[in-house]
Backbone as XML, in Angstrom:
<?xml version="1.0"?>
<chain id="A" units="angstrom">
  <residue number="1" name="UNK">
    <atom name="N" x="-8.815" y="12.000" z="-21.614"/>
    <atom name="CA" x="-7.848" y="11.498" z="-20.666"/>
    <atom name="C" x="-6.470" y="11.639" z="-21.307"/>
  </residue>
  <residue number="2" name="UNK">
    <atom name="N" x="-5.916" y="12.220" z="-20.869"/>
    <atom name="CA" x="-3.798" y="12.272" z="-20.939"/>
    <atom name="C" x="-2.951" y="11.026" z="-20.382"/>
  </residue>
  <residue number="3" name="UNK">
    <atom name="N" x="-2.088" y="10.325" z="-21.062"/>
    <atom name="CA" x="-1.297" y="9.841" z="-20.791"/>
    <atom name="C" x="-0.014" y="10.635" z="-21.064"/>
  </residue>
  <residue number="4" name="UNK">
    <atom name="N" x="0.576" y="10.174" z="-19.730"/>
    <atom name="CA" x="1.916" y="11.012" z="-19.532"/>
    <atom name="C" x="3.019" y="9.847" z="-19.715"/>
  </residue>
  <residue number="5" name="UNK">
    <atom name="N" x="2.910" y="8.701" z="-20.449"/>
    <atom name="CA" x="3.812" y="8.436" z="-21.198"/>
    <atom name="C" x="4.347" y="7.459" z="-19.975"/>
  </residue>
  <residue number="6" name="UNK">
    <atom name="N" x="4.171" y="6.535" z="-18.632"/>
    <atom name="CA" x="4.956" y="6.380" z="-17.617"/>
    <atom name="C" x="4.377" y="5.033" z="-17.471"/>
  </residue>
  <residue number="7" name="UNK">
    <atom name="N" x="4.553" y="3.761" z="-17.185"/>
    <atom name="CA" x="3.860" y="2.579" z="-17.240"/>
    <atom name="C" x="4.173" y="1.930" z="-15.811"/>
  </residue>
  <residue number="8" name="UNK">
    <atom name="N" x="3.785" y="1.200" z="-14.977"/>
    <atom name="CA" x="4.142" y="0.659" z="-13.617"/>
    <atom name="C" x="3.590" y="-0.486" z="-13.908"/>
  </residue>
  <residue number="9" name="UNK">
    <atom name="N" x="4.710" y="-1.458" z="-12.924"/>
    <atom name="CA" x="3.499" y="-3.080" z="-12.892"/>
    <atom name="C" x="3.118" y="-2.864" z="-11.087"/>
  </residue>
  <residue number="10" name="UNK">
    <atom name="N" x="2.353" y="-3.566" z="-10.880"/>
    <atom name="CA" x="1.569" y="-4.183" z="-9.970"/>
    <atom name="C" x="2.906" y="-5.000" z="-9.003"/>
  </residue>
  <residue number="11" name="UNK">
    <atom name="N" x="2.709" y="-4.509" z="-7.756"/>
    <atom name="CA" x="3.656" y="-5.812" z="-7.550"/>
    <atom name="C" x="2.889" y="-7.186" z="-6.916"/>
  </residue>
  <residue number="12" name="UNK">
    <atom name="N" x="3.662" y="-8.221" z="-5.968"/>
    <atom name="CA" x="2.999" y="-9.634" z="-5.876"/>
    <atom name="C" x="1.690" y="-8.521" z="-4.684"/>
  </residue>
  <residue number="13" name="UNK">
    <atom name="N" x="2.084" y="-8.241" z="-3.899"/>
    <atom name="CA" x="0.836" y="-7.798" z="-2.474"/>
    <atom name="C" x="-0.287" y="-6.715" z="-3.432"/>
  </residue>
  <residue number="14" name="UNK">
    <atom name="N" x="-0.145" y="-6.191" z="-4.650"/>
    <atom name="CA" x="-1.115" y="-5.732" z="-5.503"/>
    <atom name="C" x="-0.516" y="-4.362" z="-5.437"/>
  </residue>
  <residue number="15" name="UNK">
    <atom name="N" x="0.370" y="-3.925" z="-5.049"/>
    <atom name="CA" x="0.424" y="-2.232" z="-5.136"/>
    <atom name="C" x="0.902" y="-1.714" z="-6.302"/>
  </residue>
  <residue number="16" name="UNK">
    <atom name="N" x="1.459" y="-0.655" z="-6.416"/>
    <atom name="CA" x="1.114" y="0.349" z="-7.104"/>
    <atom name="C" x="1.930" y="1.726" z="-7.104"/>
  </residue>
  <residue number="17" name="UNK">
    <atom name="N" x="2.761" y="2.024" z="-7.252"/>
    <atom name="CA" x="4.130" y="3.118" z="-6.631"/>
    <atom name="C" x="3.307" y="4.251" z="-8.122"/>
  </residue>
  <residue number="18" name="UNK">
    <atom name="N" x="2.783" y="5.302" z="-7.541"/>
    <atom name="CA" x="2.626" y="6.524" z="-8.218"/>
    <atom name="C" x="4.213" y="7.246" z="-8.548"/>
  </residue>
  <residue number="19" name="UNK">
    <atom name="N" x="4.400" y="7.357" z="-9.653"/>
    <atom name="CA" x="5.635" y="8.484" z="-9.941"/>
    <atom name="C" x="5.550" y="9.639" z="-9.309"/>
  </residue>
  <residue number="20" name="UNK">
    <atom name="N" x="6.757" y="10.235" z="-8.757"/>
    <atom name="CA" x="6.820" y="11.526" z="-7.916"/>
    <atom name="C" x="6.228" y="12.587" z="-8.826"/>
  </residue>
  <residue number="21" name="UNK">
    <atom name="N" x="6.665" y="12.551" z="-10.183"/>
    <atom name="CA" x="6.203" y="13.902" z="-10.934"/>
    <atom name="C" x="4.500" y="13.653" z="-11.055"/>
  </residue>
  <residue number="22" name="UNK">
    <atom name="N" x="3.952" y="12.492" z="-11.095"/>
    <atom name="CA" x="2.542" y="12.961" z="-10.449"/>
    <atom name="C" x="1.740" y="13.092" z="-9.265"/>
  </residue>
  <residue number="23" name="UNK">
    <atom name="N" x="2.580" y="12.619" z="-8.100"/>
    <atom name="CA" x="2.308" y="13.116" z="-6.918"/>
    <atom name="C" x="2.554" y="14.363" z="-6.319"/>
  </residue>
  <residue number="24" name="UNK">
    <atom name="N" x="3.480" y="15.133" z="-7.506"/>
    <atom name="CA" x="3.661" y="16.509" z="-6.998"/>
    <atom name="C" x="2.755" y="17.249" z="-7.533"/>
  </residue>
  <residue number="25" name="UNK">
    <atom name="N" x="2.559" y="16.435" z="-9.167"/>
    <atom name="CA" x="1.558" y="17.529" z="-9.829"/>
    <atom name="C" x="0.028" y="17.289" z="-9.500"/>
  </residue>
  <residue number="26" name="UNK">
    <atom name="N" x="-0.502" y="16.152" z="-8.685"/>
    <atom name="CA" x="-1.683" y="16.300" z="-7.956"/>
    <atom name="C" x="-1.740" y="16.521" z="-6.367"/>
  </residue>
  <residue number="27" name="UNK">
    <atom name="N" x="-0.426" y="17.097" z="-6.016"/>
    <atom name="CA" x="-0.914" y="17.591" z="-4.756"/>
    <atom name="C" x="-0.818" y="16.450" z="-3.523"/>
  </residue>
  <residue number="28" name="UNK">
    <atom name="N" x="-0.387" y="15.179" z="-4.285"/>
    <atom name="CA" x="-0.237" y="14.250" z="-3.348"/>
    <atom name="C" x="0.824" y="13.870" z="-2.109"/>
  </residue>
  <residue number="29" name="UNK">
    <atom name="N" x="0.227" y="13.654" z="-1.042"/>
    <atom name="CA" x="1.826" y="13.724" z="-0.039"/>
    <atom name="C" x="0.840" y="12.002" z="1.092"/>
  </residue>
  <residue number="30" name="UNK">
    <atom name="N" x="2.333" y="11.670" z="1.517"/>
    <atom name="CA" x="2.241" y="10.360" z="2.115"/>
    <atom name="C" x="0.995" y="10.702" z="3.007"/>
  </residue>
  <residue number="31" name="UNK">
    <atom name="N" x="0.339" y="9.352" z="2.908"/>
    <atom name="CA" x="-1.182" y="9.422" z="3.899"/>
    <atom name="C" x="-2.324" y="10.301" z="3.409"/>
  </residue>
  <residue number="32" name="UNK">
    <atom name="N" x="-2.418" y="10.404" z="2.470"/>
    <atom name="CA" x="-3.885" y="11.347" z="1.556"/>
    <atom name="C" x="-4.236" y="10.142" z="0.676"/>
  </residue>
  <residue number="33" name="UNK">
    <atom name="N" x="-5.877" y="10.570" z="1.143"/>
    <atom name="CA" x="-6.806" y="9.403" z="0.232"/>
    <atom name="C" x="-6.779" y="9.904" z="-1.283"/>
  </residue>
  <residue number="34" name="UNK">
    <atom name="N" x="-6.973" y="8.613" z="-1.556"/>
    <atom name="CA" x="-7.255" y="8.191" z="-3.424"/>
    <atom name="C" x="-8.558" y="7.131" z="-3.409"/>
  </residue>
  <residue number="35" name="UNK">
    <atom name="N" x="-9.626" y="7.654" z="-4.314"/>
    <atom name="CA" x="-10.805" y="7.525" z="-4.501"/>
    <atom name="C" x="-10.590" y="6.674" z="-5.645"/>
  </residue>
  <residue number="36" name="UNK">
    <atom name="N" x="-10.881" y="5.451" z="-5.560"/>
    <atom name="CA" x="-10.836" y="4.587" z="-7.069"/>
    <atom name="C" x="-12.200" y="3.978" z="-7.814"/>
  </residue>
  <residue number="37" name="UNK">
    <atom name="N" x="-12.152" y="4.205" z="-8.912"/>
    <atom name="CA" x="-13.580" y="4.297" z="-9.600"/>
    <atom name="C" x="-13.317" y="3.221" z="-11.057"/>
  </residue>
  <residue number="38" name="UNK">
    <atom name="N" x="-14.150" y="2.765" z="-11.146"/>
    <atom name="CA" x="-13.857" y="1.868" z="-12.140"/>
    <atom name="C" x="-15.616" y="2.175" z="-13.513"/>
  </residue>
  <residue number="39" name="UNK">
    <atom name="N" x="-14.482" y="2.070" z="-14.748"/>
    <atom name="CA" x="-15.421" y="2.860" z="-15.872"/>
    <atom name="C" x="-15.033" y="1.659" z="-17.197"/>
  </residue>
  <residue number="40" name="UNK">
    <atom name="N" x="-15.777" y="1.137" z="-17.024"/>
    <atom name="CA" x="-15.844" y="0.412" z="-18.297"/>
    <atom name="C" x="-14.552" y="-0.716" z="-17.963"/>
  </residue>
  <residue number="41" name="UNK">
    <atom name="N" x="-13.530" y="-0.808" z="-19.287"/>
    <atom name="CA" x="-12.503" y="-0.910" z="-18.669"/>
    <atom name="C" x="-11.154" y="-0.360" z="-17.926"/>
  </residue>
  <residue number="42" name="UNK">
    <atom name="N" x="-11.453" y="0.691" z="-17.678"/>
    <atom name="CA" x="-10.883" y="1.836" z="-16.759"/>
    <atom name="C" x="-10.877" y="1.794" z="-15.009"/>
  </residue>
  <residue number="43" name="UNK">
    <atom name="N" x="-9.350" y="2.108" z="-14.715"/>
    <atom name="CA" x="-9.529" y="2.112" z="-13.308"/>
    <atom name="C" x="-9.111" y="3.271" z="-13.102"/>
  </residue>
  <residue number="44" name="UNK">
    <atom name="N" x="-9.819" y="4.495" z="-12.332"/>
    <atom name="CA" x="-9.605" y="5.554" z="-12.259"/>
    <atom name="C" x="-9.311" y="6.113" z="-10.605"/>
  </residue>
  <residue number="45" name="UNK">
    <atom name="N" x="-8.175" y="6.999" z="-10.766"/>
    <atom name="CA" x="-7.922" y="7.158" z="-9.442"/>
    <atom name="C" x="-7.896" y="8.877" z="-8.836"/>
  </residue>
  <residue number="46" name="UNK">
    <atom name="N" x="-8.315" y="9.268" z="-8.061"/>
    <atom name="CA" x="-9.281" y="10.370" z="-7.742"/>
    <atom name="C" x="-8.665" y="10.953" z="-6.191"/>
  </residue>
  <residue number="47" name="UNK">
    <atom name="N" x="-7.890" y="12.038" z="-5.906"/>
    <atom name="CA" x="-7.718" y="12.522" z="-4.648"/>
    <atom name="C" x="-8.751" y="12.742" z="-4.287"/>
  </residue>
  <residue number="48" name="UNK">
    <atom name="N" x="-8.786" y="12.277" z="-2.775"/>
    <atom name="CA" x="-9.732" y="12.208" z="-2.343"/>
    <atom name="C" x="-10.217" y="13.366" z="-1.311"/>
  </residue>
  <residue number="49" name="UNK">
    <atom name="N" x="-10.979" y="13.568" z="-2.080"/>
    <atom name="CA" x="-12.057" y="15.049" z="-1.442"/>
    <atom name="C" x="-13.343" y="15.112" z="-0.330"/>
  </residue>
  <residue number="50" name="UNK">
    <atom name="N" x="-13.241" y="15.575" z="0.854"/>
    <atom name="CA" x="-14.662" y="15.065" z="1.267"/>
    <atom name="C" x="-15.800" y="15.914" z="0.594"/>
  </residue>
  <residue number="51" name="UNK">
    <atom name="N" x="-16.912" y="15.205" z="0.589"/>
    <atom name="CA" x="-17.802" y="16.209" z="0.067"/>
    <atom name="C" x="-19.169" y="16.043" z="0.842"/>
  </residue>
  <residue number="52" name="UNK">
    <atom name="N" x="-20.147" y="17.091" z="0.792"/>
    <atom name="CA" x="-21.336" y="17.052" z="1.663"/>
    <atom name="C" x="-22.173" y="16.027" z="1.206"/>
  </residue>
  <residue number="53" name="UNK">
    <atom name="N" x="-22.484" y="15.220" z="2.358"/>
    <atom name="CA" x="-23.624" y="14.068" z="2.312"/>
    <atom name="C" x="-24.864" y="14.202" z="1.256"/>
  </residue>
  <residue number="54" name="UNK">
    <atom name="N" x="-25.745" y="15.411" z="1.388"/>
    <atom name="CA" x="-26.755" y="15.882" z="0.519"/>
    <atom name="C" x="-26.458" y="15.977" z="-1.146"/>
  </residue>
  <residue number="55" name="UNK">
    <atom name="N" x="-25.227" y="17.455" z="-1.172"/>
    <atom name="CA" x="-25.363" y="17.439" z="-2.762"/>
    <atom name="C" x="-24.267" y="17.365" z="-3.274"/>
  </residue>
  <residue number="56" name="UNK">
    <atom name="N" x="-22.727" y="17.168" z="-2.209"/>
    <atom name="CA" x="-21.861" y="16.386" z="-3.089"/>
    <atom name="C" x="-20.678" y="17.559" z="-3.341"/>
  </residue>
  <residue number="57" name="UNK">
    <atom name="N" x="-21.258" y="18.356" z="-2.896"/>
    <atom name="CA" x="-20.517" y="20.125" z="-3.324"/>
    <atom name="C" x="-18.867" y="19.798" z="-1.826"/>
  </residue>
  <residue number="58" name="UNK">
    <atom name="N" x="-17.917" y="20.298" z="-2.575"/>
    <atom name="CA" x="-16.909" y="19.830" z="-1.368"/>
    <atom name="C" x="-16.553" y="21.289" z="-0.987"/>
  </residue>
  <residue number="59" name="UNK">
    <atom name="N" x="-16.329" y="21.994" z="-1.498"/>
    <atom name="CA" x="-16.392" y="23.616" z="-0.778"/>
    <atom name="C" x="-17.041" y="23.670" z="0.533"/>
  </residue>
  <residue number="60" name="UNK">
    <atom name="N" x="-16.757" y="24.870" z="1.506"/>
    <atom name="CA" x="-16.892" y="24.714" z="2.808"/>
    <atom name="C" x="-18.233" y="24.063" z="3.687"/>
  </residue>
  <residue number="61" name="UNK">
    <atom name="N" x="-17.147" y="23.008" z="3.978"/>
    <atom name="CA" x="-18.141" y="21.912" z="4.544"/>
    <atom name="C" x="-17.740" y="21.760" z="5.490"/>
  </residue>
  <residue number="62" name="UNK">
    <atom name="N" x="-18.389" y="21.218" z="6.825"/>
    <atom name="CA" x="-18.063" y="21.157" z="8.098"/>
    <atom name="C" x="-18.260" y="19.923" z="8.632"/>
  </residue>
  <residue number="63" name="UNK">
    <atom name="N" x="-18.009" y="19.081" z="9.829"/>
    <atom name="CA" x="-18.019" y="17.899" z="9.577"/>
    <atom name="C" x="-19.116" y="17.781" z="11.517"/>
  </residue>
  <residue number="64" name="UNK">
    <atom name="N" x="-20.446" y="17.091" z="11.268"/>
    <atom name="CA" x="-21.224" y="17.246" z="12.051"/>
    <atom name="C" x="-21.695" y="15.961" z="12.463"/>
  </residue>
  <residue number="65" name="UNK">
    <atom name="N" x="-21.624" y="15.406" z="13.692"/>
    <atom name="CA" x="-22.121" y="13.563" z="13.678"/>
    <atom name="C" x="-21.391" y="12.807" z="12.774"/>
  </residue>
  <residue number="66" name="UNK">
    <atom name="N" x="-20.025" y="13.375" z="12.737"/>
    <atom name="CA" x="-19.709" y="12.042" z="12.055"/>
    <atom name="C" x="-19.812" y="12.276" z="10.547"/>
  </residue>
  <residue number="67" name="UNK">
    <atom name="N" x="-20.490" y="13.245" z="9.991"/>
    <atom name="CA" x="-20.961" y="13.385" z="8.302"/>
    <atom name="C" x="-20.532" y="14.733" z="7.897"/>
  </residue>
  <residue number="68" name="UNK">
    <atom name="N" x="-20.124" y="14.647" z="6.684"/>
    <atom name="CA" x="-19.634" y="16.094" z="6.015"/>
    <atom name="C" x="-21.279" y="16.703" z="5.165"/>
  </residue>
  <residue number="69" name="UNK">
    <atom name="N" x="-21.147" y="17.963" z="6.037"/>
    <atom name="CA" x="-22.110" y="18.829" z="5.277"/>
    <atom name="C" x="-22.075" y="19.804" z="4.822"/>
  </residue>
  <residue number="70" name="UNK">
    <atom name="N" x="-22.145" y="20.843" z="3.446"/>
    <atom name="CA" x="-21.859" y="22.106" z="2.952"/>
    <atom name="C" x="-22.648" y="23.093" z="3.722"/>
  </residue>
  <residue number="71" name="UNK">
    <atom name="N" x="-22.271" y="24.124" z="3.767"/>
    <atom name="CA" x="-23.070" y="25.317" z="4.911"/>
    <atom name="C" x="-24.125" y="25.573" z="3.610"/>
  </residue>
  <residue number="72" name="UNK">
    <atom name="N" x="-24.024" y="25.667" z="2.579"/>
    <atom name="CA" x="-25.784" y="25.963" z="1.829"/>
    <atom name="C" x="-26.098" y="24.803" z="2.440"/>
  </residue>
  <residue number="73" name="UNK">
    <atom name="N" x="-26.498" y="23.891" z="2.143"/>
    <atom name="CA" x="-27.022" y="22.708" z="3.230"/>
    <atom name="C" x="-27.536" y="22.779" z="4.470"/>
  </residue>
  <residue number="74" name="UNK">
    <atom name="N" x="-26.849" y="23.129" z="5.321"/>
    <atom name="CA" x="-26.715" y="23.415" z="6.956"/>
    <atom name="C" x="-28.180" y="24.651" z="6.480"/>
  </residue>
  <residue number="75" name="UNK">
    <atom name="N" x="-28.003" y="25.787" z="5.823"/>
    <atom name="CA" x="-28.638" y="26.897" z="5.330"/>
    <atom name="C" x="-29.998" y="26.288" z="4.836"/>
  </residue>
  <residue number="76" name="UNK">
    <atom name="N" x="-30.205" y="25.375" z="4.469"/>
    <atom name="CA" x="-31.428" y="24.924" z="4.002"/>
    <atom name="C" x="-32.352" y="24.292" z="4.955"/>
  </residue>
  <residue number="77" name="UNK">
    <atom name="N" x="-31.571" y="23.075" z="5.398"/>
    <atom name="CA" x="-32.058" y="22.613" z="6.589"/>
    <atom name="C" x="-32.319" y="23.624" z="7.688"/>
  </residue>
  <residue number="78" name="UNK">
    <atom name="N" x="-31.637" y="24.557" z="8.241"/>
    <atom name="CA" x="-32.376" y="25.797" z="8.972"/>
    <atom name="C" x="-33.704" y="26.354" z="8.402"/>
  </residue>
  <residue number="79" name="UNK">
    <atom name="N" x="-33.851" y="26.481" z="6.953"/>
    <atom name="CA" x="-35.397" y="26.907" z="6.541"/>
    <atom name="C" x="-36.120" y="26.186" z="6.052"/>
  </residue>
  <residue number="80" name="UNK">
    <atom name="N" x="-35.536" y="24.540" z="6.392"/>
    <atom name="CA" x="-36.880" y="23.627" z="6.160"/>
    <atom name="C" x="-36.913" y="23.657" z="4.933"/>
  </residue>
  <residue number="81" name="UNK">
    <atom name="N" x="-35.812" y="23.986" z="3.846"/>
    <atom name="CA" x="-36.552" y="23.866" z="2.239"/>
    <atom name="C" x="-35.651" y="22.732" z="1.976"/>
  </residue>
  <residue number="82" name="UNK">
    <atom name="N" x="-35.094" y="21.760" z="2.714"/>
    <atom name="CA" x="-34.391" y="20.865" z="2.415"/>
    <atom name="C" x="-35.404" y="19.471" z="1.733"/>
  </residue>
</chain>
């Protein structure tokens, strides 16, 4: 893990203001999910990717009932080797 040297407090409602130089350098723009994961004592924060229900793969996935599924997936379930 990298620290880029930048420290934030919390304010009273609990938030959290990301620095612009890492919202540019992950691609982040107003209204995109962040996936938060907690590791030990670590709180980890994760753009948020959809990924297919089955194996998790986020590459071309299509979104069917409501659920994200990868076309190998979709491909399996067509030959029953799912």
């Amino acid at each position: 893990m990298k620290s880029i040297g930048i420290v934030r407090k919390i304010d009273e409602l609990g938030r959290l203001v990301l620095p612009i130089e890492t919202r540019k350098m992950m691609d982040l723009s107003a209204g995109d999910g962040i996936e938060l994961f907690v590791e030990q004592d670590r709180i980890i924060l994760k753009k948020y990717q959809p990924s297919c229900i089955f194996c998790g793969d986020a590459d071309n996935t299509v979104t069917y009932g409501g659920k994200i599924i990868c076309t190998k997936c979709i491909e399996k379930i067509k030959k029953s080797e799912f």
